[in-house]
C-alpha positions as CSV (number, residue, x, y, z in Angstrom):
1,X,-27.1,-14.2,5.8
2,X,-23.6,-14.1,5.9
3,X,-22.6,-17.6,7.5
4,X,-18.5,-18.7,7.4
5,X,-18.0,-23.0,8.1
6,X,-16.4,-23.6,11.7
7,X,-13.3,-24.4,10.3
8,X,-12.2,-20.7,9.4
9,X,-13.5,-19.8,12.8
10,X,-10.6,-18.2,14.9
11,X,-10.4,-16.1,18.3
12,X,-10.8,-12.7,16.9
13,X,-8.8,-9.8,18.0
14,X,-10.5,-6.8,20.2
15,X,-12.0,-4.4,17.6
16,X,-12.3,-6.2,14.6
17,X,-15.4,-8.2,15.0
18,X,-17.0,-4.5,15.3
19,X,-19.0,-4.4,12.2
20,X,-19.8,-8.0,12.7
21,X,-20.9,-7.8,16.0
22,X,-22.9,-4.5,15.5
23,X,-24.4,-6.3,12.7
24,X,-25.2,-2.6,11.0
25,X,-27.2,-3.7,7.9
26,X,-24.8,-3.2,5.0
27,X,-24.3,-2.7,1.3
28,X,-21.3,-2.5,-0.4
29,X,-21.1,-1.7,-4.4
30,X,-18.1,-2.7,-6.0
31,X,-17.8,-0.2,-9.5
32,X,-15.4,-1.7,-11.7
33,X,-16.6,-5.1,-10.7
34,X,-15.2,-6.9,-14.3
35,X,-11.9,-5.8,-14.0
36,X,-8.6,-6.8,-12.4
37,X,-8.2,-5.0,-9.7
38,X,-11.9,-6.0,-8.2
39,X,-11.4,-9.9,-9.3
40,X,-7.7,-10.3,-8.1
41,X,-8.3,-8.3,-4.5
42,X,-11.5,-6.7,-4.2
43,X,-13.7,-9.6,-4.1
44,X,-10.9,-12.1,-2.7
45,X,-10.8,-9.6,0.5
46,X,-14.3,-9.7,0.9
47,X,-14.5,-13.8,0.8
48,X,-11.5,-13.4,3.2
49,X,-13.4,-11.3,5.8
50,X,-16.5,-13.4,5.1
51,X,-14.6,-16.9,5.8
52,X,-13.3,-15.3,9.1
53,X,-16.8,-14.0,10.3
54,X,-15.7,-10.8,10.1
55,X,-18.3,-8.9,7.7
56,X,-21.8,-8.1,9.0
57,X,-24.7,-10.7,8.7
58,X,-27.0,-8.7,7.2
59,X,-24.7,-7.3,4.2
60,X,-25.6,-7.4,-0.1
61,X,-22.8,-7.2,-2.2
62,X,-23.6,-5.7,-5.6
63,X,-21.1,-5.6,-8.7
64,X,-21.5,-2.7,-11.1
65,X,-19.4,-2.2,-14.3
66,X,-19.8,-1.3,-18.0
67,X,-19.9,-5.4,-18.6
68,X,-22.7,-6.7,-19.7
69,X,-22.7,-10.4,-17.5
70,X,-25.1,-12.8,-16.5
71,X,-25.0,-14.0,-12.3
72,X,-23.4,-17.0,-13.6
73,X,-20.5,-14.9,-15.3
74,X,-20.3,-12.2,-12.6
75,X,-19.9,-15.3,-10.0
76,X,-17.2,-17.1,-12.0
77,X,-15.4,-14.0,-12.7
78,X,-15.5,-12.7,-9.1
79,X,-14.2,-16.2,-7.5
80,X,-11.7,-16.6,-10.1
81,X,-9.3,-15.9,-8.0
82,X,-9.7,-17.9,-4.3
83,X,-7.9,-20.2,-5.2
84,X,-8.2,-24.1,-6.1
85,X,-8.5,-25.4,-2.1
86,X,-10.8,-23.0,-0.8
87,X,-14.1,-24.6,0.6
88,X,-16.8,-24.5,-2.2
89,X,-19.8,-24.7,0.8
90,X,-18.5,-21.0,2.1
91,X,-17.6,-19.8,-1.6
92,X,-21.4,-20.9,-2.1
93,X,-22.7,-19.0,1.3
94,X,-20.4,-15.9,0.2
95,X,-22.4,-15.6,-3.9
96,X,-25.9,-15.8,-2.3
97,X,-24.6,-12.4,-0.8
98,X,-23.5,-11.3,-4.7
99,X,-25.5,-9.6,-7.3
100,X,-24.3,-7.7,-10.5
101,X,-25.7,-4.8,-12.4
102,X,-24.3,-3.7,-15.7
103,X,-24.5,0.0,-16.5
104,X,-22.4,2.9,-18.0
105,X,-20.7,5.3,-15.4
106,X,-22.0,8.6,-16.7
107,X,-25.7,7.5,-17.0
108,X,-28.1,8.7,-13.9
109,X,-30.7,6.2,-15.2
110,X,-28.2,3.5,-14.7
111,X,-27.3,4.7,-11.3
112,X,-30.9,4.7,-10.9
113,X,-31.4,1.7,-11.3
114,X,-28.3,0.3,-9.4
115,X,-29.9,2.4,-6.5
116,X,-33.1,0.3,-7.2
117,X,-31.3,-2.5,-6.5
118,X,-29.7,-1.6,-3.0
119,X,-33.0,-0.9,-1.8
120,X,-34.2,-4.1,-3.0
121,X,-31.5,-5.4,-0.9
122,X,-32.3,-3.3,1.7
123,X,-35.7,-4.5,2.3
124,X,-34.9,-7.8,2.0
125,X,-32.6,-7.3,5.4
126,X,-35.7,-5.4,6.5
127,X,-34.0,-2.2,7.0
128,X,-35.5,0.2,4.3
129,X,-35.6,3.7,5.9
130,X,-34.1,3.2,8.8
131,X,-30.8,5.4,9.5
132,X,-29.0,2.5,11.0
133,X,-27.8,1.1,7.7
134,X,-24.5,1.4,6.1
135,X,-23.4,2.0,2.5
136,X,-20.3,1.6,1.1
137,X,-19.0,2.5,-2.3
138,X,-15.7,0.9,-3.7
139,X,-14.4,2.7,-6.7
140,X,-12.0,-0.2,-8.2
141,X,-12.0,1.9,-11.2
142,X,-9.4,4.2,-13.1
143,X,-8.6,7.7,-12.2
144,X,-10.2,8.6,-15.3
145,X,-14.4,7.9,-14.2
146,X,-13.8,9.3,-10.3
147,X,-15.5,12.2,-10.4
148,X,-18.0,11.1,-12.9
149,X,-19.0,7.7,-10.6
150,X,-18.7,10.1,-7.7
151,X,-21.3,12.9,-9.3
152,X,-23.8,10.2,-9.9
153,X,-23.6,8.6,-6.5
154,X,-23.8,12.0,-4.8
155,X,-26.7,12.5,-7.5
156,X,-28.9,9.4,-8.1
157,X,-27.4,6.7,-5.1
158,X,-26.3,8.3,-2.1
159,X,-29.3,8.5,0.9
160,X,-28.3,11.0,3.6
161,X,-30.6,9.3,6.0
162,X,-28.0,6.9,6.4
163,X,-23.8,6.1,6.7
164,X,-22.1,6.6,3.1
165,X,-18.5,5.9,2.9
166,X,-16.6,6.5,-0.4
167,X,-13.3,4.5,-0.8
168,X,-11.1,5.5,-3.8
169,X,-7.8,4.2,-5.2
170,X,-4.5,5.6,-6.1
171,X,-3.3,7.0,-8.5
172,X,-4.9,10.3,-6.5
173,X,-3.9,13.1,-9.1
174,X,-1.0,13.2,-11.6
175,X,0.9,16.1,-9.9
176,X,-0.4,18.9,-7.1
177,X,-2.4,20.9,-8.9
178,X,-4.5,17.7,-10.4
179,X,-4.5,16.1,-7.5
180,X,-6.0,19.8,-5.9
181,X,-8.8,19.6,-8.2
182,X,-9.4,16.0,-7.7
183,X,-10.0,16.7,-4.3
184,X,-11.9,19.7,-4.5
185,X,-14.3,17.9,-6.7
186,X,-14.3,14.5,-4.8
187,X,-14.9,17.4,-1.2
188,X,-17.9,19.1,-3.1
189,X,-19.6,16.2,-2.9
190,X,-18.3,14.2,-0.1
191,X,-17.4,15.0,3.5
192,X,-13.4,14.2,4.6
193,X,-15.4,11.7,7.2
194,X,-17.2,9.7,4.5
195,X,-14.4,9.5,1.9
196,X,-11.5,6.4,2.2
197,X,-8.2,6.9,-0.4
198,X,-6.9,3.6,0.3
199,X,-2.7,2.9,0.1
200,X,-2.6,-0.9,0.2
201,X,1.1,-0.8,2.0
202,X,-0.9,1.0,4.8
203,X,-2.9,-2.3,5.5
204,X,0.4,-5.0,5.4
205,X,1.3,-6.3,8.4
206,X,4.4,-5.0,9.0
207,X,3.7,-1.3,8.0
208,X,0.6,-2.1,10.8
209,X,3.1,-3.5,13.3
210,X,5.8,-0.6,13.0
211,X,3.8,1.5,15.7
212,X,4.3,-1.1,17.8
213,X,7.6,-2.0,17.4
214,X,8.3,1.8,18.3
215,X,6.2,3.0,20.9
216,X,5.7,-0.5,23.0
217,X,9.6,-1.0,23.4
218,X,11.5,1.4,25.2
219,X,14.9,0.8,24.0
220,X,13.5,1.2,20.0
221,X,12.4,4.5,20.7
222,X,15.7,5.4,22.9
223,X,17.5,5.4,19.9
224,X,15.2,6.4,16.9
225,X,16.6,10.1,16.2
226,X,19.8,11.8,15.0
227,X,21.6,11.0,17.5
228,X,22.3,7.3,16.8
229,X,20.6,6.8,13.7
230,X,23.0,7.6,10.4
231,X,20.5,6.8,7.6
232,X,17.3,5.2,6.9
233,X,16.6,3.2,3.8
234,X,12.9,2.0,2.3
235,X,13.1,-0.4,-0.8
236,X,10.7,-1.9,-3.2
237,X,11.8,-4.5,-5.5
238,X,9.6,-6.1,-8.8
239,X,10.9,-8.7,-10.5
240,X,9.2,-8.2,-13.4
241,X,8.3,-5.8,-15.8
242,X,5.2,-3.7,-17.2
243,X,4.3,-7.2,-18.7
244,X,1.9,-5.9,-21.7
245,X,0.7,-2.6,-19.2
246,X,3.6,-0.1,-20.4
247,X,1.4,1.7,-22.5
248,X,-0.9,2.4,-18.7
249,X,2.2,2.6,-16.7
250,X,4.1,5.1,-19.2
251,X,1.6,7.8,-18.0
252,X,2.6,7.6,-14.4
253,X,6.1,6.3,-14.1
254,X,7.5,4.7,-10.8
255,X,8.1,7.7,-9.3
256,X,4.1,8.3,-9.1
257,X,3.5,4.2,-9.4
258,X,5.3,3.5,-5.8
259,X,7.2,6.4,-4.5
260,X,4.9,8.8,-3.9
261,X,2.5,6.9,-2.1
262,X,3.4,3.5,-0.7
263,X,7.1,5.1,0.1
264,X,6.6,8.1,1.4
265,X,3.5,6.6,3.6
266,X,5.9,3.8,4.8
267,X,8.1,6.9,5.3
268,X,5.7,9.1,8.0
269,X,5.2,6.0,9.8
270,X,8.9,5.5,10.3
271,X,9.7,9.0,11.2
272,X,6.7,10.2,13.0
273,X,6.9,11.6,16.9
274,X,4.4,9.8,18.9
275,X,0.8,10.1,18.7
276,X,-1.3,11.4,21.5
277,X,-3.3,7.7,21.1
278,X,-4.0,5.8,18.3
279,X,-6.9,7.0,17.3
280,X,-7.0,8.2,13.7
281,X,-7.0,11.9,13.6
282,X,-4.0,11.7,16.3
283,X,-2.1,9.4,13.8
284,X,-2.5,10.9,10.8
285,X,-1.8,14.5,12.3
286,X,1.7,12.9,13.4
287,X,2.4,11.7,9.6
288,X,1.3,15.0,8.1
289,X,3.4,16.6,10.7
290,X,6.3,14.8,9.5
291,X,5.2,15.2,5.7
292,X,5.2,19.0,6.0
293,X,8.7,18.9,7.2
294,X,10.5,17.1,4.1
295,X,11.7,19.3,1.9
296,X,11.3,18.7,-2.1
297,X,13.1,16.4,-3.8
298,X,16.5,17.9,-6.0
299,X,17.1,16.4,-9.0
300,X,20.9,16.1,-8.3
301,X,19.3,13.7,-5.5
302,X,18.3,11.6,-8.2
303,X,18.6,8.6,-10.2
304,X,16.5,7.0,-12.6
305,X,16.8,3.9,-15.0
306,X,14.7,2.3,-17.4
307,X,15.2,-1.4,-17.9
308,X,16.5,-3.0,-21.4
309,X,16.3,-6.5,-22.5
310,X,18.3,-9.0,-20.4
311,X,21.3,-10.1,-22.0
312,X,20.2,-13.6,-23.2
313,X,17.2,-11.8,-24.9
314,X,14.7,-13.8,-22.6
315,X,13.2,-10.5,-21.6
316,X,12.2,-8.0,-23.3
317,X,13.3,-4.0,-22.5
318,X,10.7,-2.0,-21.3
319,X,10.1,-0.1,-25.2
320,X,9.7,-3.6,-26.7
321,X,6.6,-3.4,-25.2
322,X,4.2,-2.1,-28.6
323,X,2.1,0.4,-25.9
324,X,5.2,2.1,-25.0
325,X,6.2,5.3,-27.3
326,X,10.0,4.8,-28.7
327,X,11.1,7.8,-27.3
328,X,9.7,7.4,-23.9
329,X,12.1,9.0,-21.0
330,X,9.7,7.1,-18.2
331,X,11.3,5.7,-15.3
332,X,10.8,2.4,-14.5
333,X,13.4,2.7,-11.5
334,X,14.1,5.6,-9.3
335,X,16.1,6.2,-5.8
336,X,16.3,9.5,-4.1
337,X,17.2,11.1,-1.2
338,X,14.4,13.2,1.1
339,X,15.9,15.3,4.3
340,X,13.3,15.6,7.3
341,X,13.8,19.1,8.9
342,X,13.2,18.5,12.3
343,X,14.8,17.7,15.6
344,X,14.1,14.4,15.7
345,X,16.0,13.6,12.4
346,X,17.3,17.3,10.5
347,X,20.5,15.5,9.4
348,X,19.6,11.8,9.0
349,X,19.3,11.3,5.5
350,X,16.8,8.7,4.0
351,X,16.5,7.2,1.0
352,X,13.6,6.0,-1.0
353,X,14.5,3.0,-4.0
354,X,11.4,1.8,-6.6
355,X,12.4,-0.4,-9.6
356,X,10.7,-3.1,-11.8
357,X,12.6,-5.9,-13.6
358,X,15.0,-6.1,-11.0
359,X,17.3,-9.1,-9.2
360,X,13.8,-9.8,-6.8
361,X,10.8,-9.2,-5.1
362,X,11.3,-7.7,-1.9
363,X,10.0,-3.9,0.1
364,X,12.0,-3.4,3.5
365,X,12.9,-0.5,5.9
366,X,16.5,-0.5,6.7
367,X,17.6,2.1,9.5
368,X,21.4,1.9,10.0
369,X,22.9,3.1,13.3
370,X,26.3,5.6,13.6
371,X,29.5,3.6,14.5
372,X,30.0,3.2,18.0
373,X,32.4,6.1,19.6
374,X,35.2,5.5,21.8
375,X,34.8,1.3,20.5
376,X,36.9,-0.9,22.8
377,X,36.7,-2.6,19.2
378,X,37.5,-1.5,15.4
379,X,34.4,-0.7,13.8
380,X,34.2,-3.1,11.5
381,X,30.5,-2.8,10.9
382,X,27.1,-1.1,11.9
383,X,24.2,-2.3,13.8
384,X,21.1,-2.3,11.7
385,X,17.5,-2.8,12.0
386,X,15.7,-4.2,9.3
387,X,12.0,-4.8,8.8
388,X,11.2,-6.5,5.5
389,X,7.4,-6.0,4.5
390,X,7.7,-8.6,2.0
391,X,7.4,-11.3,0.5
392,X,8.8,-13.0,4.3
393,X,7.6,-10.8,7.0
394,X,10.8,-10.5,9.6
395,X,12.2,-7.8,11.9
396,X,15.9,-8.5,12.2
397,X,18.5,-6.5,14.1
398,X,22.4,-7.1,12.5
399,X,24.8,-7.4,15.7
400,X,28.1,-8.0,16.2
401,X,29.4,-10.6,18.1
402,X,32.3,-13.1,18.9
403,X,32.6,-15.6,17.4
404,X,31.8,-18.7,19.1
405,X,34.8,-20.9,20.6
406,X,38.7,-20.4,21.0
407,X,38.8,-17.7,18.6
408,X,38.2,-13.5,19.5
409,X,37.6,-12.4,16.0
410,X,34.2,-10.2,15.9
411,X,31.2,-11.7,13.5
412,X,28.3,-10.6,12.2
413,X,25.0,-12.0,13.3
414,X,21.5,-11.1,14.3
415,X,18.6,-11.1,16.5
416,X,15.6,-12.6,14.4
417,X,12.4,-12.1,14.5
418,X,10.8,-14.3,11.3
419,X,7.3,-14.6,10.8
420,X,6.7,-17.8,9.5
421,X,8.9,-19.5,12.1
422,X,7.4,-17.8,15.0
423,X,3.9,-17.3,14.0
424,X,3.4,-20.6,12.0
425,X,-0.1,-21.1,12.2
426,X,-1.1,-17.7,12.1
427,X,-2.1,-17.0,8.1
428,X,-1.3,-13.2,7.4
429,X,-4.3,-11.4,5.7
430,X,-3.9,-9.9,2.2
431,X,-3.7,-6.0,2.8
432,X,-6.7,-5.2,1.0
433,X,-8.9,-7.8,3.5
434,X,-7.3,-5.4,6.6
435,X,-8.2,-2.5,4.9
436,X,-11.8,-3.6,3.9
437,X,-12.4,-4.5,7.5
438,X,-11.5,-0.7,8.5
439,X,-13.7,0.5,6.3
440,X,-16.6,-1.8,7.7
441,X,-15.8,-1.0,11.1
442,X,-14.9,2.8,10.3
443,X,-11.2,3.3,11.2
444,X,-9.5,6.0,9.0
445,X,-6.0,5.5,11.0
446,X,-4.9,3.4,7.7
447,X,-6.3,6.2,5.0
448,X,-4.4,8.8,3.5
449,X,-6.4,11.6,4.5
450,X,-6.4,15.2,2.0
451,X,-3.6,17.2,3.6
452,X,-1.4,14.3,3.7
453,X,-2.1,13.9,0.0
454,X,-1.2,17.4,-0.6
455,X,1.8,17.5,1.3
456,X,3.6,14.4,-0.6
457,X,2.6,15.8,-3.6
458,X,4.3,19.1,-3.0
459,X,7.6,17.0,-2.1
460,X,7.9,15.2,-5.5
461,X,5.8,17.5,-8.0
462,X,8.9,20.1,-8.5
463,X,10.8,17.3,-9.5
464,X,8.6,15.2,-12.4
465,X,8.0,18.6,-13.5
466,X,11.6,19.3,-14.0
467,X,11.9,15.1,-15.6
468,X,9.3,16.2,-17.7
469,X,10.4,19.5,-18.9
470,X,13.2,19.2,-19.6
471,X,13.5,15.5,-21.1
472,X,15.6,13.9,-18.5
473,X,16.4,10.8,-19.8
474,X,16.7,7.3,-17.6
475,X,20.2,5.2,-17.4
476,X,19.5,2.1,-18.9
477,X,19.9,-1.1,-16.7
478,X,19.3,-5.4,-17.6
479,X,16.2,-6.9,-17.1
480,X,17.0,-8.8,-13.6
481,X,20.0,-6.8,-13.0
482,X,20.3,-4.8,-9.3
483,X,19.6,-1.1,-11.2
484,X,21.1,1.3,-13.0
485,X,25.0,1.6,-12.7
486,X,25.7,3.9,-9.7
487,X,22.7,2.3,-8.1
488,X,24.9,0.7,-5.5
489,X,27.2,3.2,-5.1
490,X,24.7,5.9,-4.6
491,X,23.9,4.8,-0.9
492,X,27.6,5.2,-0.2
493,X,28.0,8.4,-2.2
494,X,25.1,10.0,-0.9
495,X,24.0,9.1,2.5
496,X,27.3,7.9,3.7
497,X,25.8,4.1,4.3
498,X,28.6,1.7,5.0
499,X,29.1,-1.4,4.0
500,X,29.7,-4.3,6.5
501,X,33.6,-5.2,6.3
502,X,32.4,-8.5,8.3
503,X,30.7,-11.6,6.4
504,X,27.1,-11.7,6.6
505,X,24.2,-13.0,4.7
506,X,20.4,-12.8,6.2
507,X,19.1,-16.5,6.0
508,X,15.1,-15.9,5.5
509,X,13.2,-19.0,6.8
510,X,12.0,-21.6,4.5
């Protein structure tokens, strides 16, 4: 029985106490259960949700991977990561829900026998048979065993007497034609309903809170088109490298890594007219609407970098890495520019930036406004709004002012919305633990559903197949460094994004 202590208790939003209150009997398999991915988020969300009262009482949780473990290893592996302060009496509560099975992923008498065990588990929440049950499988596994784990789930697992839902992670293809076949294979076997491709950017809290900001506030939406907007930039910064995974990353690239996905996603959000409600279908017809109007990506609308070793030699170049060929042309930093064909934003230019080993961590939205016409005052600078995903949640807008006292000279300032200062005692969830918690309670609205998939692959696969083909190699830039050279310049160049000619620097909270 799923029981969290009454510390962790909160007032719970509308909504998401659904699967909890509902109480559906539930089982969720986690495949890939040893590895990184399920130990450093998978099973951390689920202790999240499970701390906060938010998962079903009667649930099982069974770990399935190639691994051969005892409980006792399973257990230690899968809490190796909540942390040193959690409370041991609810990390105890949340194992008695745990279980492991060890079995190959293209073996139907292993999935056999991991089926075995969910009806074990089903009968010991006395709900064998019955069609109010739920099932969910979470494929925290390479791209590589999908449609094999998929086959022998449809195959030897999957009980059409009750609710199966599939949830799969990126990357979701390689270009469109693979991802095509990927989900033509993953469709033959699965309906669009029962199948969740989950883009963790799509469950952070600011990404969540953008519909908000937009459609709740009249004066944001007054002004979110062509008509005042100049240009729009989204940015994700790494500081840090491939750190011993080059030879894994050098197969994708950035491009596919961040941009693709996470970017454009964040992108549809952004630019997307209003839904008809919020319900999922509604939403995600808005971002494919969007999607299908962005033309592909030119290569003379491109730069790419690859970082080297910092000056001091304290980090090492991406090829130092041994997994990494010598001669490999992969981008570990890209920044191009996507045009929206519509009449909400045909002119507006925006700008998607991805790089590892860069200056420092940070993802934001930046949306710069046109000068002001006919200014009783020189334009000296833009108004921008800037939402900044991470790593400190704010919503800032950049304003011009006077300065305060004797003096008239203008000065740049801001109206601040920070997180941490305002919501101080609210912890933010890890994205993974908000996108769980749809699954449970069945919301797609923060899923990637197949045409939307399609449609940013056909904006970025013209261009890796050009990179590709013809051996387009990277600039290099420092470990730590701000990019490439031109990096900074490109926003200028390109969009026609100006630079504040009045002193400014954005104070995040402490």
């Amino acid at each position: 029985m799923s029981k969290a202590s009454s510390s962790s208790q909160g007032s719970l939003t509308c909504g998401l106490d659904k699967a909890a209150k509902e109480n559906v009997p539930t089982t969720i398999v986690v495949f890939g259960a040893s590895g990184d991915l399920a130990k450093k988020k998978t099973f951390p969300a689920l202790f999240h949700l499970f701390q906060r009262g938010l998962l079903p009482k009667r649930i099982g949780i069974i770990g399935y991977a190639r691994t051969k473990m005892t409980s006792e290893e399973f257990h230690k592996r899968a809490t190796s990561h909540f942390g040193a302060e959690v409370n041991q009496d609810d990390v105890a509560g949340f194992l008695k829900l745990c279980t492991y099975v060890s079995g190959k992923y293209d073996v139907p008498e292993d999935f056999k026998k991991l089926r075995e065990e969910i009806e074990n588990h089903e009968k010991l929440l006395e709900c064998s048979g019955s069609s109010n049950r739920v099932r969910v499988y979470y494929m925290a596994l390479p791209p590589s065993v999908f449609v094999d784990v998929a086959t022998q789930i449809k195959q030897n697992v999957y009980d059409e007497t009750c609710i199966n839902r599939v949830v799969i992670e990126k990357p979701f293809g390689h270009d469109l034609e693979s991802s095509r076949e990927l989900s033509t294979d993953i469709g033959a076997l699965f309906s669009e309903g029962e199948v969740f491709r989950i883009d963790h950017y799509l469950g952070k809290e600011m990404v969540k809170n953008i519909l908000a900001l937009r459609f709740a506030n009249v004066f944001y939406e007054a002004v979110w088109n062509r008509h005042y907007i100049s240009n729009v930039q989204i940015t994700f910064k790494e500081p840090f490298g491939t750190e011993g995974r080059g030879g894994y990353f050098d197969q994708f690239g950035i491009i596919r890594d961040v941009m693709q996905n996470h970017l454009l996603q964040v992108l549809s959000i952004v630019a997307m007219n209003q839904p008809e409600s919020l319900g999922a279908e509604d939403v995600r017809d808005r971002k494919t609407e969007v999607l299908r109007r962005i033309l592909p990506i030119q290569l003379e609308d491109t730069l790419l970098g690859q970082y080297v070793a910092s000056t001091d030699g304290s980090k090492p170049g991406y090829k130092d890495d041994d997994t990494v060929p010598q001669d490999s042309i992969t981008p570990t930093f890209a920044q191009c520019v996507l045009h929206v064909d519509n009449d909400r934003w045909r002119g507006v230019p925006w700008v998607i930036k991805a790089g590892k080993a860069l200056n420092e961590a940070k993802m934001l939205i930046r949306i710069q406004y046109k000068d002001m016409p006919n200014s009783l005052f020189p334009n000296l600078a833009r108004n921008e709004l800037v939402i900044q995903v991470s790593p400190k949640e704010s919503v800032y807008i950049k304003t011009i002012v006077k300065e305060p006292g004797l003096s008239t000279n203008l000065a740049m300032s801001e109206l601040d919305l920070s997180y941490k200062t305002r919501y101080h005692d609210v912890k933010i969830p890890d994205a993974y633990a908000t996108l769980i918690l749809d699954v449970l309670n069945g919301d797609h609205s923060n899923f990637v559903r197949s045409d939307e998939l399609d449609e940013a692959w056909r904006i970025f696969t013209p261009l890796l197949h050009q990179i590709e083909s013809e051996h387009i190699a990277p600039k290099p830039y420092e470990y730590g460094s701000r990019g490439p050279e031109g990096a900074y310049q490109f926003v200028e160049d390109r969009v026609g994004y100006k630079r504040t000619e009045l002193e400014y620097h954005w104070e995040a909270p402490e």
